[in-house]
C-alpha positions in Angstrom: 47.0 4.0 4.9 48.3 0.5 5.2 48.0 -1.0 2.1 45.6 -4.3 1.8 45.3 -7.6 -0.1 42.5 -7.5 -2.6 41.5 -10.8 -4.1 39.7 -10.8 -7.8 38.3 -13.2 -10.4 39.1 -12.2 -13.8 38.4 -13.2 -17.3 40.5 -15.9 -18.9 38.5 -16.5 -21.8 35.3 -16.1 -23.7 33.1 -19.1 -22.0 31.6 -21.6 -25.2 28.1 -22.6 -23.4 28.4 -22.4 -19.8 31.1 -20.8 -18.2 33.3 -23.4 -16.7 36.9 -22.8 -14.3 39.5 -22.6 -16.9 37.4 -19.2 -18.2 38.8 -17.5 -14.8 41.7 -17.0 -12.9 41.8 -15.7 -9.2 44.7 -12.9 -8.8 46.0 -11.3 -5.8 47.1 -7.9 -5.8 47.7 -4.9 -3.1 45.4 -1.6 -2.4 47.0 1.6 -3.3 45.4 4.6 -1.3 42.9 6.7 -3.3 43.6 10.0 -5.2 41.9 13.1 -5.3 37.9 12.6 -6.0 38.7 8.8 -4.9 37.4 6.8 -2.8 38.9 2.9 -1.7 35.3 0.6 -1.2 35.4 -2.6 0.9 32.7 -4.7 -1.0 30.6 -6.5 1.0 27.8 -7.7 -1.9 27.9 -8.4 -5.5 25.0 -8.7 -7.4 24.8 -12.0 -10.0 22.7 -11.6 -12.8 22.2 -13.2 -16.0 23.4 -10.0 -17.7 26.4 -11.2 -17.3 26.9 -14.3 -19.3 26.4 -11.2 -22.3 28.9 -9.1 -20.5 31.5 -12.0 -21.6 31.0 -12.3 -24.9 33.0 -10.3 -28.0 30.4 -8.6 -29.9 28.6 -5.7 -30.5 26.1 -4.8 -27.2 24.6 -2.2 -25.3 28.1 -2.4 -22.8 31.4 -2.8 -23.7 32.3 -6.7 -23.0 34.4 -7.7 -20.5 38.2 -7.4 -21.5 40.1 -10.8 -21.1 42.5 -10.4 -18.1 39.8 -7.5 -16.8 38.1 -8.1 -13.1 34.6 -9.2 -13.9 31.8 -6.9 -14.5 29.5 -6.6 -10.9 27.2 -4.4 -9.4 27.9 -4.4 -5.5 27.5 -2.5 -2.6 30.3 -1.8 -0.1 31.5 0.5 2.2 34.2 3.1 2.3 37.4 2.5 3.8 39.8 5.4 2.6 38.6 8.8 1.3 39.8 11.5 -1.0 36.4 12.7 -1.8 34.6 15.1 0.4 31.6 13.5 -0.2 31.5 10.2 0.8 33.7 9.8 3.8 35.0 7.0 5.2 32.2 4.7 7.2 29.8 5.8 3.6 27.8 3.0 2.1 27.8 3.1 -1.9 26.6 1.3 -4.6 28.3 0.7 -8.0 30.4 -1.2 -10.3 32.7 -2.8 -8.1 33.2 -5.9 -10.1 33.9 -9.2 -8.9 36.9 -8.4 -5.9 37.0 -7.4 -2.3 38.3 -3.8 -2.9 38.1 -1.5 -5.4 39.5 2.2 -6.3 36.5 4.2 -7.4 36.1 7.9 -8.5 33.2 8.8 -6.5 31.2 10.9 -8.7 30.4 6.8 -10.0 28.9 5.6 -6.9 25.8 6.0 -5.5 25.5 6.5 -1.5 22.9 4.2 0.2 21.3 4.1 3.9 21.5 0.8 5.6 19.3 2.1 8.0 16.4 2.4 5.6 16.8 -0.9 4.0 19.4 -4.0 4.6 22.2 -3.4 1.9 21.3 -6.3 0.2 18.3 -5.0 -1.2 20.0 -2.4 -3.1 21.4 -4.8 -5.5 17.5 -6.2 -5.1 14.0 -4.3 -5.6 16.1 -0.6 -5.0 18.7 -1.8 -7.5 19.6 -2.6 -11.4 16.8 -5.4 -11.0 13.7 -3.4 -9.2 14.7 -0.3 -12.2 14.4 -2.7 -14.6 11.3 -4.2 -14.0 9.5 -1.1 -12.8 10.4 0.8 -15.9 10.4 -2.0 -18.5 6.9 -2.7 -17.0 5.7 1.1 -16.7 7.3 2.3 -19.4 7.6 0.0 -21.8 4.7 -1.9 -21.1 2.2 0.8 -20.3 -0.6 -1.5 -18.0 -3.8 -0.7 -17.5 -5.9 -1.6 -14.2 -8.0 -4.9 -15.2 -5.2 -5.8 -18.0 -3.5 -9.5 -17.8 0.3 -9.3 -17.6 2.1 -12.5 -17.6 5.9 -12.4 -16.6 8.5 -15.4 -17.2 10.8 -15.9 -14.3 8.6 -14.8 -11.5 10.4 -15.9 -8.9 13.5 -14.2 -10.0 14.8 -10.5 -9.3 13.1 -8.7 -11.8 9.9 -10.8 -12.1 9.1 -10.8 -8.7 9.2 -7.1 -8.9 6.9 -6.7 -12.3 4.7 -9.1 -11.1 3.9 -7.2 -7.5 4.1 -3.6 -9.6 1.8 -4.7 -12.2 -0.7 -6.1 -8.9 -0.3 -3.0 -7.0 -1.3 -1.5 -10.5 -4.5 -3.3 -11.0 -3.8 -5.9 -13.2 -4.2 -9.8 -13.4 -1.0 -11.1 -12.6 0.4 -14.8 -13.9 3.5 -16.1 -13.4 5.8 -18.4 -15.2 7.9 -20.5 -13.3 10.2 -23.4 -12.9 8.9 -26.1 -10.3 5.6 -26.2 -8.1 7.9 -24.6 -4.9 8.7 -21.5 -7.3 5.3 -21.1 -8.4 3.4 -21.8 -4.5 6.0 -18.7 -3.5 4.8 -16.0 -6.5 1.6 -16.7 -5.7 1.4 -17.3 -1.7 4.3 -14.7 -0.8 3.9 -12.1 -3.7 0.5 -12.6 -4.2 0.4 -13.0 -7.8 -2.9 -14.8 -8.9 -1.7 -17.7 -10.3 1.4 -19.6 -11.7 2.0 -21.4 -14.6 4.5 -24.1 -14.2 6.8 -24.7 -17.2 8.1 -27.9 -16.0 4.4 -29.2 -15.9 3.2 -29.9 -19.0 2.7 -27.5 -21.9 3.2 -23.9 -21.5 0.7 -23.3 -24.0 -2.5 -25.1 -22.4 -1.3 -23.7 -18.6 -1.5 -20.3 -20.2 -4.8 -20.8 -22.3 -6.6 -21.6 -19.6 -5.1 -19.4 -16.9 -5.7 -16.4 -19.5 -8.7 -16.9 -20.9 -8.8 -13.3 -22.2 -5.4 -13.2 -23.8 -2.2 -11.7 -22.7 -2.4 -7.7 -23.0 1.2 -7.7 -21.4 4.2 -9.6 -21.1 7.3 -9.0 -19.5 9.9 -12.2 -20.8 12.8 -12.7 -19.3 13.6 -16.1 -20.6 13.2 -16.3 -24.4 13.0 -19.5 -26.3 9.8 -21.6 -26.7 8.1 -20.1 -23.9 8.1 -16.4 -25.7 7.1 -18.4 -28.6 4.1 -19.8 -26.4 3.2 -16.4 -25.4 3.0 -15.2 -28.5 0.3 -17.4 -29.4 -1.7 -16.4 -25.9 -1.4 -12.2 -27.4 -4.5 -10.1 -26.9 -5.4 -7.7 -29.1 -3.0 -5.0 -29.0 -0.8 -6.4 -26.6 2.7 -5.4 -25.7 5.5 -7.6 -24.8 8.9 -6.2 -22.8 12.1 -8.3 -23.9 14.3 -8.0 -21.1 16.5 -11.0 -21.3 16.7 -14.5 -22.8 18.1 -16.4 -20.3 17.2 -19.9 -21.9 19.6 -18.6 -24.9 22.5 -17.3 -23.0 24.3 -20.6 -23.0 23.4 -21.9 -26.5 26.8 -23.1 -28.8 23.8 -22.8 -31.4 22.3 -19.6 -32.4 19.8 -17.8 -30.8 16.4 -18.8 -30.9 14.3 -16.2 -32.4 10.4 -16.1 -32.1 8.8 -18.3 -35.2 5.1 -16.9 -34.0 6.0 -13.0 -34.6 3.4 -12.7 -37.2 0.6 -12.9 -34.1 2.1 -9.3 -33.5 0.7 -8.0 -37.1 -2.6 -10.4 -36.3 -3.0 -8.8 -33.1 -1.8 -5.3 -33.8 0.8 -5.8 -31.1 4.2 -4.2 -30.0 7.6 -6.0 -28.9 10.5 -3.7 -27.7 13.0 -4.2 -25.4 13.9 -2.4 -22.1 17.8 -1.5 -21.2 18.0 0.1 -17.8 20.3 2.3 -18.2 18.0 4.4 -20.5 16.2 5.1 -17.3 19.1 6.4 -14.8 17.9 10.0 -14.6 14.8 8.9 -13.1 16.2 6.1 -10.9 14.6 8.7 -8.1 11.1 7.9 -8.7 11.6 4.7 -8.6 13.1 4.5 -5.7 10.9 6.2 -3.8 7.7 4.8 -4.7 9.2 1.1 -4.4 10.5 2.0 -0.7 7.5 3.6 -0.1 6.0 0.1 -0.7 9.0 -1.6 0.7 8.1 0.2 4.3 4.1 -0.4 3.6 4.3 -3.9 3.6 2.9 -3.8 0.0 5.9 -5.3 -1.9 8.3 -8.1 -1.1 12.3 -8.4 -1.7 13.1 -11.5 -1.7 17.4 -12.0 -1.8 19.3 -15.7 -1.7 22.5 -14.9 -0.6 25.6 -17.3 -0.6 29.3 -16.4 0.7 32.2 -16.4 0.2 34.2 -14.9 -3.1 35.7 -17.7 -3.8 32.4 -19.8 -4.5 32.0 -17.0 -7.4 32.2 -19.3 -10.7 29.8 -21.8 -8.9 27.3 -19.3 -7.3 27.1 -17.6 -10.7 26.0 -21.0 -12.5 22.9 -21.1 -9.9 21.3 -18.5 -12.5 21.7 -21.0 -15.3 20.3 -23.8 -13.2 17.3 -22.2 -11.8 18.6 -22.5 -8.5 18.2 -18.7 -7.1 14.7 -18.0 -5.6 14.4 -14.0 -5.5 17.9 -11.9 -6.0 21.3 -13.7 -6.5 23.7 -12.2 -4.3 26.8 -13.2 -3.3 28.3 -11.9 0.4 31.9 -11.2 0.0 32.7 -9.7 3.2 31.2 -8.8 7.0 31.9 -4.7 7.6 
């Protein structure tokens, strides 16, 4: 095949606070066809999620960081364009790490084939994808509700909340949201039909949750960190369990993390804090899956994706995270097929 220009962002340096141009460069290169149990992958999608401010850092993680001069780190979906696997054919639709380029050379045995005809692409970076796992297992699994419980989840109108907030509904539970902005919280409530939605840039965290959990918090799912895990802390039911998926509020800090000064209501309450990594969870991805489409196709759960285009907006779109910007799924549209 005719070989084809691939544009890619890559890592110029480890970002100090937010990541700003200079930490990227955009490089050109040429396709070279695939070898055996290869496949070449057109992207059309990329995922953008707060994981990857981590992914950038030196240090000890769950995931290797990204090397400096390496393509970015990114989930995507694409679509198959040269073949030397068997199994996905040119014309497939896969899922993987693509990272952030328009084509990349994959061993197939690391992709995952999706349907567009069962759901739009987009959604499996969305509810069928790293962020619906997450928040269905971290919820399920890790947080264990029980029908009547209160569980209270911190970015609500984000990719994973909005999922543990309708799985925890669909569950039985109470279901409060934390959000940023009166627009973010009318949408949790009103579109995902979460009961209510506390407001964290309306006054104190603390009061909103006091009185919109009068019982306590038996489970929360935090995705932000900071003062507002500290807040919940204080809310803890007897008992209670608390996912820590992700810190957002800390990813940027040039000042150490922020840990939790209220931990000892764990020991008053008898309570559990662990966190969730998804990839714990891959061999039963299936289940997941198939009981969130099922819902999907129901009408009894929501995806919800903001999509911008264009690869070249990359370092921008990616700040949206940090800004509170995205409602629902960050995606970014790299290509038409």
């Amino acid at each position: 095949m005719t070989s084809l220009t691939n544009h890619q962002y890559r890592l110029a340096a480890r970002p100090v606070g937010l990541p700003k141009p200079s930490d990227w460069t955009y490089t050109t290169s040429e396709t070279t066809p695939p070898g055996e149990g290869e496949v070449l992958v057109k992207t059309l999608y990329l995922s953008l999620d707060p994981a990857m401010r981590g992914w950038m850092n030196e240090g000890k993680s769950y995931i290797e960081p990204v090397g400096i001069g390496d393509v970015m780190r990114a989930l995507g979906v694409g679509v198959v364009v040269a073949s030397a696997d068997p199994k996905l054919p040119v014309g497939s639709h896969v899922s993987g790490m693509l990272g952030v380029q328009e084509y990349s050379t994959q061993p197939g045995r690391r992709l995952q084939q999706v349907d567009p005809r069962l759901a739009p692409l987009p959604v499996y970076l969305s509810v069928l994808g790293m962020p619906g796992m997450t928040g269905y297992f971290g919820l399920l699994e890790v947080g264990q509700p029980q029908p009547g419980e209160t569980v209270v989840v911190s970015g609500a109108a984000g990719a994973v909340g909005l999922v543990v907030g309708q799985v925890a509904k669909l569950k039985g539970c109470k279901v409060v949201g934390i959000a940023g902005g009166a627009d973010k919280c009318r949408y949790v409530v009103d579109e995902l039909g979460f009961d209510s939605c506390v407001d964290y840039k309306a006054g104190s965290v603390k009061a909103q949750l006091r009185e919109q959990c009068p019982q306590g918090i038996d489970v929360y799912f935090d995705n932000v960190g900071g003062d507002i895990l500290d807040d919940c802390l204080t809310q803890l039911a007897l008992h209670g369990r608390i996912i820590i998926c992700g810190a957002i509020s800390q990813y940027n800090n040039t000042t150490p993390v922020k840990g939790p000064a209220n931990y000892l209501s764990l020991l008053v309450n008898r309570g559990r804090m662990q966190g969730i990594v998804v990839s714990d969870y891959m061999k039963q991805y299936g289940e997941a899956v198939r009981a969130m489409g099922g819902w999907l196709r129901e009408g009894k759960m929501r995806s919800k994706e903001d999509i911008v285009s264009g690869i070249e907006t990359f370092p921008d779109t990616l700040l949206k995270l940090f800004r509170g910007e995205n409602l629902g799924k960050l995606v970014l549209k790299v290509a038409d097929e």
